[in-house]
TORDREN-493814 format. One record per residue (C-alpha): residue number from 0; residue in three letters; chain; x, y, z. Coordinates in nm, 4 decimals. Each point is the difference from the previous one (the first is absolute). Example, Ala and Ser with C-alpha at 12.3 -4.5 7.8 and 13.67 -1.06 7.14 Angstrom:
% residues 2
NODE   nr  rest  kette        px        py        pz
NODE    0   ala      A    1.2300   -0.4500    0.7800
NODE    1   ser      A    0.1370    0.3440   -0.0660
% end
This chain:
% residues 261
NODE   nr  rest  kette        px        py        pz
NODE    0   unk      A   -3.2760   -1.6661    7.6609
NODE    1   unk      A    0.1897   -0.3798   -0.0285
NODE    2   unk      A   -0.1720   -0.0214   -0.3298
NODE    3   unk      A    0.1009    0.3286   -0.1205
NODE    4   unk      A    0.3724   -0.0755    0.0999
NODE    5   unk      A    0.0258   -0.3607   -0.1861
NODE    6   unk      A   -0.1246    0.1522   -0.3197
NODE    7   unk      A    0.3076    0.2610    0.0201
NODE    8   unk      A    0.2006   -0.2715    0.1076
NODE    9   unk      A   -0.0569   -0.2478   -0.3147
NODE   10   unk      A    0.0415    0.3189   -0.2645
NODE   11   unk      A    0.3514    0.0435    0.1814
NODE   12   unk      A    0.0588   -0.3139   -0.0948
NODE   13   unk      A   -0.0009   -0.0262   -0.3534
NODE   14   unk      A    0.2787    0.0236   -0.1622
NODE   15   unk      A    0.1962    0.1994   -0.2588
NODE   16   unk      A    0.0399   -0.3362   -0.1510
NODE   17   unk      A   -0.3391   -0.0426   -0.0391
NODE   18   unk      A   -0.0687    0.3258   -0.1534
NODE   19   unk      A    0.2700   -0.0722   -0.2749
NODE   20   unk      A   -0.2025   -0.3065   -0.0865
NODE   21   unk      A   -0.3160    0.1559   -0.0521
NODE   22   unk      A    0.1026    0.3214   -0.2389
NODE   23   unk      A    0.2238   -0.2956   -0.1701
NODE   24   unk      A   -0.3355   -0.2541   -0.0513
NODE   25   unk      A   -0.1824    0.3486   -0.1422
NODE   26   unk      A    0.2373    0.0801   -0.2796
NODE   27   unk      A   -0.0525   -0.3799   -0.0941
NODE   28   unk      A   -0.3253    0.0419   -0.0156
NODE   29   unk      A    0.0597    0.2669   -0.3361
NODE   30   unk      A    0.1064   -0.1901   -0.2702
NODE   31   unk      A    0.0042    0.1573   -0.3724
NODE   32   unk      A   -0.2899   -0.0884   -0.2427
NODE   33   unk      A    0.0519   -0.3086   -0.2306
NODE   34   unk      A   -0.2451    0.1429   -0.2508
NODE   35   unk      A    0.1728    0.2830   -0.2207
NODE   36   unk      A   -0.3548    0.0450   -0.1300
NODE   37   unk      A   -0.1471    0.1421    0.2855
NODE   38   unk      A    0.0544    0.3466    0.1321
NODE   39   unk      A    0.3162    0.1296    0.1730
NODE   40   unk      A    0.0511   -0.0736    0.3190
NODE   41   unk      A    0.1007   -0.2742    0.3285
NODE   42   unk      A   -0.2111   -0.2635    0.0562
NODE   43   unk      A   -0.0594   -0.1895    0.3745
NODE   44   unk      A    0.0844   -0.4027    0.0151
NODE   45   unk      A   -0.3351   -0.0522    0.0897
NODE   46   unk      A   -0.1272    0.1735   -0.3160
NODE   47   unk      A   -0.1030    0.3553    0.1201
NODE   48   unk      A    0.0756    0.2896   -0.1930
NODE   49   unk      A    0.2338    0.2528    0.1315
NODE   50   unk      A   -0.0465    0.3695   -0.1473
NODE   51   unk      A   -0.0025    0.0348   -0.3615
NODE   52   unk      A    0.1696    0.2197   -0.2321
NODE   53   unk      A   -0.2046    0.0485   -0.2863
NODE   54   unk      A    0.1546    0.0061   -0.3766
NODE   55   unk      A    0.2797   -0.2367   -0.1517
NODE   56   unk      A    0.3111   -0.1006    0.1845
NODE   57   unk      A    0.2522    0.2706   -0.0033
NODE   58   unk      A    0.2157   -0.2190   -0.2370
NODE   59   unk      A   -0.3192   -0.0144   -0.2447
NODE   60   unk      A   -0.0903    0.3122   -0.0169
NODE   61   unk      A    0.1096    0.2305   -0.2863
NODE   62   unk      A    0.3494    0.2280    0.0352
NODE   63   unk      A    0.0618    0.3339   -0.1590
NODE   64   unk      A    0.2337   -0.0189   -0.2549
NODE   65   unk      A    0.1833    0.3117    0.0323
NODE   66   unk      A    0.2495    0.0841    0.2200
NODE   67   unk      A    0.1250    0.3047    0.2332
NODE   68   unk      A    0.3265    0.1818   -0.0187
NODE   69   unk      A    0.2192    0.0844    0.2897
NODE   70   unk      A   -0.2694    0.2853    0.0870
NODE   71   unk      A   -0.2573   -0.2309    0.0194
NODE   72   unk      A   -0.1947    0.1236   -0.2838
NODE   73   unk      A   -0.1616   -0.2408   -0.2442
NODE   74   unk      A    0.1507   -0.0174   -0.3396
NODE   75   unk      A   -0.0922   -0.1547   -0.3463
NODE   76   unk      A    0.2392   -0.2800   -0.0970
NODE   77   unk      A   -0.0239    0.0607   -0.3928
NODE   78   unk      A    0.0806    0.4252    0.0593
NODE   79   unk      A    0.2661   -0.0873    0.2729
NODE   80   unk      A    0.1942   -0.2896   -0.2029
NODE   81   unk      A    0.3333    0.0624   -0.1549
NODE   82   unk      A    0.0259    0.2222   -0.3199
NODE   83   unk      A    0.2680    0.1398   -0.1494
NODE   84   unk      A    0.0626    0.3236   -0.0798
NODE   85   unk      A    0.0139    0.2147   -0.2723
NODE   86   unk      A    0.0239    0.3754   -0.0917
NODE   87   unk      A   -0.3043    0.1920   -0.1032
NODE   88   unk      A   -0.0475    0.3219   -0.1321
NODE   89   unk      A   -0.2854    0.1973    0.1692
NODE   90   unk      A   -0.1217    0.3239   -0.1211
NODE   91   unk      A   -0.2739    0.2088    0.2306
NODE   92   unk      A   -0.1338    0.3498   -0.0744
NODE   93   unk      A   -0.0784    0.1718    0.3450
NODE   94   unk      A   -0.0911    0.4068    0.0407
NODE   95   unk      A    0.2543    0.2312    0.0567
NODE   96   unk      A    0.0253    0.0565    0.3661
NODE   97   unk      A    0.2634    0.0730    0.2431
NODE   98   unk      A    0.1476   -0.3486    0.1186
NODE   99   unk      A   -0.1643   -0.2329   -0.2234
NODE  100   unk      A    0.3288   -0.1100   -0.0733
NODE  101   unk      A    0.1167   -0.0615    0.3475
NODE  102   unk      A   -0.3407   -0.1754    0.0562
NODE  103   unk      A    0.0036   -0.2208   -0.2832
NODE  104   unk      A    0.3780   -0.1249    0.0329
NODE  105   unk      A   -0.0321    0.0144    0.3836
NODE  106   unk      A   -0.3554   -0.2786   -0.0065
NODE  107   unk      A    0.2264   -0.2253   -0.2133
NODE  108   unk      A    0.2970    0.0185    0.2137
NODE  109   unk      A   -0.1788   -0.0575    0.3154
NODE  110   unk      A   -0.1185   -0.3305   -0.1133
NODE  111   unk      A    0.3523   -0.0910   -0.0880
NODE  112   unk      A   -0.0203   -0.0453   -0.3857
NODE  113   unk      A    0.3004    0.1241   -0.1749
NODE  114   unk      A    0.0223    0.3008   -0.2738
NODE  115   unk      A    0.2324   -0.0009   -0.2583
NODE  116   unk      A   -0.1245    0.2740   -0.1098
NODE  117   unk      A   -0.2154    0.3004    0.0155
NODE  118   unk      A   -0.0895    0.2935   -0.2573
NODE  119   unk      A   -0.2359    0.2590   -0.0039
NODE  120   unk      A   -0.1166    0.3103   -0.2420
NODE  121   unk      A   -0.3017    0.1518   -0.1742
NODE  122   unk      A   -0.2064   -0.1307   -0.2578
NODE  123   unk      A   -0.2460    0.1554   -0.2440
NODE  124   unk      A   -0.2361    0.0619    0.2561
NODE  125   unk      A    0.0771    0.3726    0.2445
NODE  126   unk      A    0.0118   -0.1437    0.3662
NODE  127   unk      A    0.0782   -0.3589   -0.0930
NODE  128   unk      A    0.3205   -0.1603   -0.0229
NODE  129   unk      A    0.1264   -0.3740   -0.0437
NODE  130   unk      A    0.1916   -0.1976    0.2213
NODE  131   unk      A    0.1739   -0.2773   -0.1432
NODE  132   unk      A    0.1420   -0.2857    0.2272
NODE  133   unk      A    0.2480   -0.2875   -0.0945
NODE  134   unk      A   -0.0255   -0.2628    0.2869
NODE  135   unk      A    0.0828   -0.4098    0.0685
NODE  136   unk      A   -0.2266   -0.1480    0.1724
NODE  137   unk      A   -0.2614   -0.2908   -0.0194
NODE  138   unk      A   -0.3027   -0.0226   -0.1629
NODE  139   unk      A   -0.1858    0.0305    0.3354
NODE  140   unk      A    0.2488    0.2984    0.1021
NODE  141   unk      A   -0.1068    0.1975   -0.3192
NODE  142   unk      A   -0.3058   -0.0551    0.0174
NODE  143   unk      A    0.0089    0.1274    0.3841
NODE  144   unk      A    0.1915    0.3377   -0.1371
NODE  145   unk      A   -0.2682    0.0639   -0.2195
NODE  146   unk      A   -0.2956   -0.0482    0.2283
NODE  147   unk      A    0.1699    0.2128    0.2609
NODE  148   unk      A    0.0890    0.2786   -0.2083
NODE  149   unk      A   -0.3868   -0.0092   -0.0792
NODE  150   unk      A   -0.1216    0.1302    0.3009
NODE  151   unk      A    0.2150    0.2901   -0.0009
NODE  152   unk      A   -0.2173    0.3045   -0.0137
NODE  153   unk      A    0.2416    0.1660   -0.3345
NODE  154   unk      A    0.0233   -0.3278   -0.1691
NODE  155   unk      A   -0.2405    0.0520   -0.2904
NODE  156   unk      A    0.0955   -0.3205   -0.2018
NODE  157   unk      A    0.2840   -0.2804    0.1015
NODE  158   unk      A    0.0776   -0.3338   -0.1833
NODE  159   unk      A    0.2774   -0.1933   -0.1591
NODE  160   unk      A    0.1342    0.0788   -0.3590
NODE  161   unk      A   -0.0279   -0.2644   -0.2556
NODE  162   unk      A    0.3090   -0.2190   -0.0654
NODE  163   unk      A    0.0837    0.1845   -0.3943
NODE  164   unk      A   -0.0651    0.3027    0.1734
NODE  165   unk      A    0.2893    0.2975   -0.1646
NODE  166   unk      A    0.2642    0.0514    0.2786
NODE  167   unk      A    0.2547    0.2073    0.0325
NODE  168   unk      A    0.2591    0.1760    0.2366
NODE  169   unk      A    0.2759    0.2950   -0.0278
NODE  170   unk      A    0.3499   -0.0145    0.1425
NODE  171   unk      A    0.2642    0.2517    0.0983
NODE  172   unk      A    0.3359   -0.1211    0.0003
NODE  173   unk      A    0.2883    0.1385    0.0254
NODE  174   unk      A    0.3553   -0.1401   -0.0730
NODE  175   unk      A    0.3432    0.0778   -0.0013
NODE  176   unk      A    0.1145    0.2190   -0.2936
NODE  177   unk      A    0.3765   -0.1110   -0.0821
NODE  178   unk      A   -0.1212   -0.2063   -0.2828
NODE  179   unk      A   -0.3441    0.2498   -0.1768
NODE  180   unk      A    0.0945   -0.1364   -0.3708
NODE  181   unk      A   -0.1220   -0.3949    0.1557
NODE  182   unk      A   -0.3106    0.1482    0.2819
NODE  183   unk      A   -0.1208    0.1624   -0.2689
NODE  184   unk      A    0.0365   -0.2917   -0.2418
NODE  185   unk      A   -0.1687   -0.2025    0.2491
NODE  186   unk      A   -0.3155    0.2646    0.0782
NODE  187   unk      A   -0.0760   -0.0010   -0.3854
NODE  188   unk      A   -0.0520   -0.3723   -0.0323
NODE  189   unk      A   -0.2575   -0.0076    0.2435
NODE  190   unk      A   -0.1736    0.3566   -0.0856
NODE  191   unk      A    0.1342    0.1765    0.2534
NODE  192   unk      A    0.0365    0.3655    0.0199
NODE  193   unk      A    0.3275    0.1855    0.1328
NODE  194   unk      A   -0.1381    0.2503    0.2461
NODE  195   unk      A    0.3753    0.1464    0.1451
NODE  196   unk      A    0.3488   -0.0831   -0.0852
NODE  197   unk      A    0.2913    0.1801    0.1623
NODE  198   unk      A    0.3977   -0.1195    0.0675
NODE  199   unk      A   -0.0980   -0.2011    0.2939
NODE  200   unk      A   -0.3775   -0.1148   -0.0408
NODE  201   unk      A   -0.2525   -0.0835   -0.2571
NODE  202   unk      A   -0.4125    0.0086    0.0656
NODE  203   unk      A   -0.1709   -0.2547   -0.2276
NODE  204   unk      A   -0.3712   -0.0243    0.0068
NODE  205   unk      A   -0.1895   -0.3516   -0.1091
NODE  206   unk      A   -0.3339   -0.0712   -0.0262
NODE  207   unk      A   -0.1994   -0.3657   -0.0998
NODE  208   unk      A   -0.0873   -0.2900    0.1814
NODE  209   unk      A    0.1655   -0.2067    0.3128
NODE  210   unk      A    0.2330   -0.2438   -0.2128
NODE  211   unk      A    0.1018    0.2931   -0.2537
NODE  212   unk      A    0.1100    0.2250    0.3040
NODE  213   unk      A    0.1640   -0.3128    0.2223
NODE  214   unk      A    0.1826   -0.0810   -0.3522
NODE  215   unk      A    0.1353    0.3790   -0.0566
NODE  216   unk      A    0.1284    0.0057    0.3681
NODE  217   unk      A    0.2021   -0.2940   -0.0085
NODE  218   unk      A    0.1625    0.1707   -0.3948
NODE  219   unk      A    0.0482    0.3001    0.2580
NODE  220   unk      A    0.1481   -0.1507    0.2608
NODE  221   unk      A    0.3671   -0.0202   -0.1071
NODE  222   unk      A   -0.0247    0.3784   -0.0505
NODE  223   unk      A   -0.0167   -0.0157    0.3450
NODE  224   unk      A   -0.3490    0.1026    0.1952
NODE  225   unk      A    0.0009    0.2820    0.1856
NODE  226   unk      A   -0.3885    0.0935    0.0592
NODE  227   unk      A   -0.3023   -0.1451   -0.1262
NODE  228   unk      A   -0.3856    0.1022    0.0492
NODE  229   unk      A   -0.2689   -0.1959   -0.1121
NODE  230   unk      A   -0.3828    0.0790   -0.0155
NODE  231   unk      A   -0.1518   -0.3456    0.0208
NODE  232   unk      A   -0.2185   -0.0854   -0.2952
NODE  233   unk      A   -0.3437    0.1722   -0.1152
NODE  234   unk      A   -0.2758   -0.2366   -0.2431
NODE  235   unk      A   -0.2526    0.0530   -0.2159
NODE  236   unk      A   -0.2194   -0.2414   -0.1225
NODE  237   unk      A    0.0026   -0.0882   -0.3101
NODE  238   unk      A   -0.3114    0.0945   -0.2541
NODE  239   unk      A   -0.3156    0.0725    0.1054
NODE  240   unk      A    0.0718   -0.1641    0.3086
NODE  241   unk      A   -0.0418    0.2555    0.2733
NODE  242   unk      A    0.2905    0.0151    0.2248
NODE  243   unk      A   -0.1783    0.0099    0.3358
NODE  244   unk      A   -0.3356   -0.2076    0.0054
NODE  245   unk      A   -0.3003    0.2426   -0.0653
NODE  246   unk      A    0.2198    0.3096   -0.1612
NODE  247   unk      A   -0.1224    0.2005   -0.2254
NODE  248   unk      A    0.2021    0.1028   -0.2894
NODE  249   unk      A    0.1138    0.3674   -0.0112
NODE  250   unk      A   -0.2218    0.0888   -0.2789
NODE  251   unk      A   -0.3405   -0.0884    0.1340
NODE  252   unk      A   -0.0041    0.3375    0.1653
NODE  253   unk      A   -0.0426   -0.0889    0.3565
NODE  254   unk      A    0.2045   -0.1506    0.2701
NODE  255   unk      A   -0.0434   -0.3362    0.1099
NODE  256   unk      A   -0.1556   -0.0885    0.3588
NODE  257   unk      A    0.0107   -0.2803    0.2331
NODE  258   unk      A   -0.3752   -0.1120   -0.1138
NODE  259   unk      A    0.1398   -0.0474   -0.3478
NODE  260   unk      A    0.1756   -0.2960    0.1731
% end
């Protein structure tokens, strides 16, 4: 019983002191490995081996070299680096269905790229039309527009016009009529065609490509503008280029498919 009593008696007496020392003599003991040849990890002063990682030092080993965005998703450094933009001309035939219109310009809108703008009518074809698009965006961006217009189920055949592609747009204007002898002066020179002229107003209508029609507005302008509608350009490619990649013309005698593609 005496016995049992001393031993409780010296633990009680060691200290907190004491304690310290020891947990402060075992982290000596770790010291890192002098050899950078040897495997990751701690080695002991007396030369014992702590547990090893196996592989190269974090610091060797090899790092992605792509990076996230603020979603955390990994992205390609060449497709996300800066481009500038342009405006490209994108023609698609798609099947004449209720909404295809709403679904085509509603896919590009949702991803944020920018229409200039957006026409649509038939072709040679019963049950086809053509949808021509005028947009600015990067080379990436256009190439995302046409992908994504792809996989729509009326989409039939999508793709960017060539650059000498024919384009052309048609303008409504109409101006104030106190001076008809000069608006109509001014709608000859640039093959325009006088639609209605009355005491207070004349319609002009215009047709050609984006710098002819910017140029005939500004003649216009100091008629004074009252209205103006615009229908946004329509392409064809030129030659025997097809328009949309895969279209056949309307001679051969059938309608073109999306396995043509």
């Amino acid at each position: 019983m005496s016995r049992k009593r001393s031993n409780e008696t010296a633990e009680d007496d060691v200290s907190e002191d004491d304690v310290a020392e020891n947990e402060a003599a075992g982290d000596e003991a770790a010291v890192e490995d002098p050899d950078p040849n040897r495997p990751h990890g701690r080695t002991r002063a007396d030369g014992g081996r702590m547990a090893e990682l196996p592989g190269p030092a974090p610091d060797e080993r090899p790092q992605p070299e792509g990076r996230r965005n603020t979603e955390g998703i990994r992205i390609d450094p060449v497709v996300e680096a800066e481009h500038d933009p342009r405006r490209a001309v994108i023609s698609a035939l798609v099947e004449d269905e209720p909404g295809v219109l709403a679904r085509v310009s509603g896919l590009v809108s949702r991803r944020q790229f920018n229409i200039e703008s957006l026409t649509v009518g038939p072709t040679t074809v019963d049950g086809h039309s053509r949808i021509t698009m005028v947009v600015e965006e990067t080379d990436p961006g256009i190439d995302q527009i046409e992908k994504q217009m792809a996989k729509l189920k009326p989409v039939i055949s999508v793709g960017e016009v060539s650059g000498n592609a024919v384009c052309t747009e048609l303008v409504l204007l109409k101006v104030r009529g106190e001076e008809p002898d000069k608006v109509h002066a001014v709608t000859e020179m640039y093959d325009g065609r006088t639609l209605d002229a009355g005491p207070r107003t004349i319609t002009v209508q215009l047709t050609g490509d984006e710098s002819t029609i910017d140029d005939a507005l500004d003649a216009f302008r100091q008629f004074g503008i009252i209205e103006i509608a615009r229908t946004g350009q329509t392409a064809l490619a030129r030659g025997d280029v097809p328009t949309a990649p895969g279209e056949k013309p309307g001679t051969a005698g059938e309608p073109t498919t999306p396995d043509d593609n």
